[in-house]
N, C-alpha and C positions, 0 to 999 in steps of 0.2 A: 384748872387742869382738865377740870369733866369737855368743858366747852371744843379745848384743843379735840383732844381725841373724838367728841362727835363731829368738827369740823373735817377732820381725815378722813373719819370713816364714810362722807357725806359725798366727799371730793373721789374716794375710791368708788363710791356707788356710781356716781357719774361717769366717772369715768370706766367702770363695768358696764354701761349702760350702750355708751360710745364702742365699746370694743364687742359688744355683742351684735350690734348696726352691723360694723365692718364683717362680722365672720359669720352674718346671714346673709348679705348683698356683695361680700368682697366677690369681683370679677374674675380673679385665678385663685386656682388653690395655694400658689402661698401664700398671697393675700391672707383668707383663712388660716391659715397654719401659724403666718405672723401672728395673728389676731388669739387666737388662741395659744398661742408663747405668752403673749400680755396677758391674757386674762388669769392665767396659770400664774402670775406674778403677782398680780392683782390681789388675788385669794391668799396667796405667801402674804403681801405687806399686811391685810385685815388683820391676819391670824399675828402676825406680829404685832399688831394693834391691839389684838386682845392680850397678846401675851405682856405686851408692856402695862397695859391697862391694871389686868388685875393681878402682874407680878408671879404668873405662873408660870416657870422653869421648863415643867415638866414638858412641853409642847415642843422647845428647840428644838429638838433631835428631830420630833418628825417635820418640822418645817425644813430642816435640811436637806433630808430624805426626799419628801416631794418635791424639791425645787432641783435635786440631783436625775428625777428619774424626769420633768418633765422636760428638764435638759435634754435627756440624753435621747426621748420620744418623739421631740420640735425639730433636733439635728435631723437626727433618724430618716424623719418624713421628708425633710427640705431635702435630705439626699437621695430619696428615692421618687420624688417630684422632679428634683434634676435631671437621671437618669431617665425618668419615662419624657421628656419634653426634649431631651436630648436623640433619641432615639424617634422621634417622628418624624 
Protein backbone atom coordinates (compact mmCIF):
# COMPACT_ATOMS: atom_id res chain seq x y z
CA UNK A 1 0.00 0.00 0.00
CA UNK A 2 3.26 2.37 1.05
CA UNK A 3 4.19 1.95 -2.90
CA UNK A 4 0.58 3.07 -4.02
CA UNK A 5 0.43 6.30 -2.22
CA UNK A 6 4.29 7.29 -2.97
CA UNK A 7 3.17 6.39 -6.74
CA UNK A 8 0.36 9.42 -6.34
CA UNK A 9 2.06 11.55 -4.62
CA UNK A 10 4.97 11.28 -7.29
CA UNK A 11 2.26 11.63 -10.27
CA UNK A 12 0.73 14.76 -8.21
CA UNK A 13 4.46 16.18 -8.05
CA UNK A 14 4.57 16.05 -11.66
CA UNK A 15 1.92 16.97 -12.46
CA UNK A 16 2.42 20.42 -9.93
CA UNK A 17 5.32 20.71 -11.79
CA UNK A 18 3.46 20.89 -15.34
CA UNK A 19 0.95 23.36 -13.84
CA UNK A 20 3.37 25.59 -12.41
CA UNK A 21 5.24 25.63 -16.50
CA UNK A 22 1.73 26.76 -17.54
CA UNK A 23 1.01 29.58 -14.84
CA UNK A 24 4.66 31.15 -15.34
CA UNK A 25 4.52 31.19 -19.31
CA UNK A 26 0.59 30.86 -19.69
CA UNK A 27 -0.01 33.66 -22.50
CA UNK A 28 -3.47 35.15 -21.04
CA UNK A 29 -4.47 35.58 -17.65
CA UNK A 30 -6.85 32.91 -17.61
CA UNK A 31 -4.57 30.74 -18.90
CA UNK A 32 -2.99 31.41 -15.26
CA UNK A 33 -6.04 31.48 -13.38
CA UNK A 34 -6.83 27.94 -14.99
CA UNK A 35 -3.54 26.90 -13.92
CA UNK A 36 -3.67 27.91 -10.59
CA UNK A 37 -7.61 26.40 -10.06
CA UNK A 38 -5.33 23.16 -10.83
CA UNK A 39 -2.81 23.54 -8.73
CA UNK A 40 -5.27 24.57 -5.78
CA UNK A 41 -6.76 21.14 -6.52
CA UNK A 42 -3.66 19.58 -6.63
CA UNK A 43 -2.63 20.57 -2.98
CA UNK A 44 -6.52 19.35 -2.01
CA UNK A 45 -5.76 15.59 -3.54
CA UNK A 46 -1.80 15.54 -1.65
CA UNK A 47 -3.47 16.54 1.46
CA UNK A 48 -6.17 13.92 0.75
CA UNK A 49 -3.18 11.70 0.35
CA UNK A 50 -1.96 12.29 3.51
CA UNK A 51 -5.24 12.21 5.02
CA UNK A 52 -5.87 8.75 3.63
CA UNK A 53 -2.27 7.80 4.39
CA UNK A 54 -2.15 8.12 7.93
CA UNK A 55 -6.02 7.92 8.55
CA UNK A 56 -6.24 11.44 9.94
CA UNK A 57 -9.96 12.70 10.19
CA UNK A 58 -9.01 15.70 11.71
CA UNK A 59 -7.81 17.55 8.33
CA UNK A 60 -11.46 17.04 6.22
CA UNK A 61 -13.06 20.03 7.22
CA UNK A 62 -10.22 22.20 6.31
CA UNK A 63 -9.75 20.54 3.00
CA UNK A 64 -13.31 21.37 2.33
CA UNK A 65 -12.90 24.83 3.42
CA UNK A 66 -9.92 25.43 1.10
CA UNK A 67 -11.37 23.90 -1.88
CA UNK A 68 -14.72 26.08 -1.07
CA UNK A 69 -12.83 29.47 -0.85
CA UNK A 70 -10.50 28.59 -3.92
CA UNK A 71 -13.76 27.97 -5.74
CA UNK A 72 -15.18 30.85 -5.09
CA UNK A 73 -11.54 33.04 -5.65
CA UNK A 74 -10.83 31.15 -9.40
CA UNK A 75 -14.76 32.06 -10.33
CA UNK A 76 -14.27 35.48 -8.84
CA UNK A 77 -11.19 36.29 -10.95
CA UNK A 78 -12.38 34.53 -14.26
CA UNK A 79 -15.28 37.09 -13.88
CA UNK A 80 -13.51 39.87 -13.41
CA UNK A 81 -11.05 38.98 -16.42
CA UNK A 82 -14.23 38.74 -18.47
CA UNK A 83 -15.41 41.93 -17.64
CA UNK A 84 -12.01 43.82 -18.16
CA UNK A 85 -11.49 41.86 -21.77
CA UNK A 86 -15.01 42.69 -22.32
CA UNK A 87 -14.72 46.14 -21.91
CA UNK A 88 -11.53 46.91 -24.23
Amino acid sequence: MNAVFGIVLVMLLVSGLLTLVRLFRGPHTLDRIAALDVFVVLIVAATAVYVAYYRDTANIALLVAFSLVAFVGSASAARLTERRERHR
